[in-house]
C-alpha positions in Angstrom: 0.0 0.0 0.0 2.9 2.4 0.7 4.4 2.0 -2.8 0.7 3.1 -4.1 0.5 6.3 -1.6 4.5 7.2 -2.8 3.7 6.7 -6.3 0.5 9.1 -6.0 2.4 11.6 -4.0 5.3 11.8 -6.5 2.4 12.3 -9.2 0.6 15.1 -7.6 4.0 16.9 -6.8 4.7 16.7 -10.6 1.2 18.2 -11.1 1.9 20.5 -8.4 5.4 22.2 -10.4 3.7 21.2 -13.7 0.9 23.8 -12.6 3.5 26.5 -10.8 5.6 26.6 -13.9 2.6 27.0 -16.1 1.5 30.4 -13.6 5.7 31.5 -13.5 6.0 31.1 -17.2 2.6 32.9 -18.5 3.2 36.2 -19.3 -0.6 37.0 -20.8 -2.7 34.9 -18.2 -6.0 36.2 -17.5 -7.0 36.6 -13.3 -9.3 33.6 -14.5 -6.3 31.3 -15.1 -5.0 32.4 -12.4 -7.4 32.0 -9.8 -8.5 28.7 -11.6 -4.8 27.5 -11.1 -4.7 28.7 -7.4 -7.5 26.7 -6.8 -6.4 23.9 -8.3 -2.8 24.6 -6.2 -4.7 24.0 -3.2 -6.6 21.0 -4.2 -3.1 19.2 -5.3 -1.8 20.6 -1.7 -4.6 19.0 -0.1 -4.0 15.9 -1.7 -0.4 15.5 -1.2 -1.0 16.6 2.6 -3.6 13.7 3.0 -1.4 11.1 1.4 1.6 12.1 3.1 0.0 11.4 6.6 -1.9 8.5 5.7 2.0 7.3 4.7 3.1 8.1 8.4 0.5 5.6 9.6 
């Protein structure tokens, strides 16, 4: 079960900088994007969070 939560973590942390370098790198993003990326941010954040404590135990 442990290698499944690693694998998932690793995944949503490539999400994660996938989505941070897609917000760094746009120059012509509209506050739309932007807040649509935030809130996707936080859901990845979430996820990892979640997974990383359900790895502790």
């Amino acid at each position: 079960m442990k290698d499944k939560i690693t694998t998932a973590i690793e995944y949503y942390n490539f999400k994660k900088n996938e989505l941070l370098d897609f917000v760094n790198n746009g120059k012509n993003l509209s506050a739309d994007e932007i807040i649509k990326s935030g809130i996707e941010l936080q859901t990845l954040e979430y996820k990892i969070t979640a997974l990383e404590v359900a790895k502790e135990n």
